[in-house]
Every structure is written in C-alpha cells, then in structure tokens.
Phi, psi and omega in degrees: 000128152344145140309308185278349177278302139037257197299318204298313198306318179286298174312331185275348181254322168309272193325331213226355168262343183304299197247145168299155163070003167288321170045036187274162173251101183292310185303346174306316184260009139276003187288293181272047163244015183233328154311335191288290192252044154121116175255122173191165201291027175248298185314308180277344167292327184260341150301314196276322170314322199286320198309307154003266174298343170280316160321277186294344167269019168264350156270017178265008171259265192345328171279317149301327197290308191313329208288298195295357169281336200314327166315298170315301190254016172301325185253050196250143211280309177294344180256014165262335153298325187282319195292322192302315173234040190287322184273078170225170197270335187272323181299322183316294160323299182325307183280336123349293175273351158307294184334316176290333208282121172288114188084347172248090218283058188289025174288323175322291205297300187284010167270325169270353141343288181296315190297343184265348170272002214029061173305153141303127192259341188323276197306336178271340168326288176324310184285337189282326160340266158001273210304300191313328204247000113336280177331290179302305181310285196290333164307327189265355181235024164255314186282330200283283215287331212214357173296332222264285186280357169270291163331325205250274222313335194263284185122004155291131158265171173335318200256015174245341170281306189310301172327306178290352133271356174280344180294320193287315168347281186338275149023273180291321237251315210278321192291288192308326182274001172242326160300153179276130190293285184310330183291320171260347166283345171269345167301291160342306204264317188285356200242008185257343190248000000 
C-alpha cells in the first residue's frame, strides 16, 4: 500500500477521533482507498489496523481536554466513582466493549474522565487499540456488504446521519455528567445479591 493512503487512512481516523461531538464514521471514508487497491480480506484487516491505532491515539486529545477541564470538574461525583474503579479487571473489559459501540463514542467521555482524574491512560490506550482495529474490521466489512441497501432503504444521506449522532453524543455527554453513576451502579450490585 502507499504511503499516502497510508498516511491519509491514519490521520483521517486521528482527526476525527480527535474531537468530542463530531460523530463522523471514519471508516466510511476509507472506503474510497480500499477501492483504489483491492477490497478483499487482507486489505480490509490492514486498513482497519491502520484506522484502529489512528482512532485510539486520537483520544489522547480528549484526554488532554480533561487535563485542562480538571478544575471545573474535579469533584464530580461521577468521575470520582470512574477514578474508583478504574484499575478493576471488569472495568477494563467493560471499556473494551465501549470501545467497540458503534455512534455512541463513551469512550470519548471516559479518556476525558481519565484526563480530568489524571489516570495513568497506557493500558487503556492499549485496550482502545484493540477495541478500535475490531471496530474498523467490523465496521468496514458492515459498510462495503451492507451500506449501500441501508442508505437507498432509509433514504438518509451521510451527513444527516453524522448530524444525528453528534445530536445523540451531546445529548449523551450532558446525561453522564449529571446522573448519578454510583447510585444506580449500587442499586444493580444490590438487586445482583
């Protein structure tokens, strides 16, 4: 493959993982460079790595935002609840599959979590890696087979779907920081006993 499809495929998955509230589907915009050089199962597995590590080192800017948000929101009941189980074995796994969830980015919410509790972000880097180069696999081989008759059945185009999950985003970001987290995760573990 090219350097520059390459370079385009990882920046353009940097970018766009970069800012909260964008809700753009970056693989969707790698479709046409995998048309370019062959779409077959090699191809769409070496796209989705690069998008993969481009996705997830595009949440150390969501993690910087927390650093500089850390004032504000330093005593916020929920991300003091996040800081609390952030080294658990289930969180990890939990933030694994965040990772994965398609239009609902809370990964977003928990890297700027971590910037505002200053977490150590390595390991989770590492699992959003993971999670992403899934993601991008499974994303990129749902839109090549099935984007097509899903667009012509609903009759949305791109950029009205993209509107519609940065609304749904907003949305969501305003719901984690103001309910209480902990309250309904000790209801859940009490009706689990």
């Amino acid at each position: 493959m090219n350097i520059y499809y390459i370079l385009y495929i990882f920046f353009e998955s940097f970018i766009l993982n970069s800012f909260p509230l964008f809700g753009a589907p970056f693989t969707l915009l790698s479709i046409p460079i995998l048309s370019i050089i062959g779409i077959n199962i090699y191809n769409i597995i070496l796209v989705s790595i690069i998008l993969g590590i481009g996705a997830a080192t595009g949440k150390f800017v969501m993690y910087i935002i927390g650093i500089l948000l850390s004032k504000p929101l330093k005593n916020n009941k929920n991300l003091l609840f996040i800081k609390r189980i952030s080294n658990s074995k289930n969180f990890y796994i939990i933030f694994f599959f965040l990772t994965i969830l398609p239009f609902i980015p809370l990964d977003d919410l928990l890297f700027l979590s971590f910037g505002i509790e200053k977490i150590n972000i390595l390991k989770y880097y590492l699992i959003s890696v993971l999670g992403k180069v899934l993601k991008s696999f499974l994303e990129l081989y749902a839109e090549i087979f099935i984007l097509n008759k899903v667009s012509y059945i609903s009759n949305i185009p791109l950029l009205q779907l993209s509107i519609i999950s940065s609304i749904a985003f907003i949305l969501l970001s305003i719901i984690f920081f103001k309910l209480d987290w902990e309250k309904y995760f000790n209801k859940w573990i009490s009706k689990e006993k």
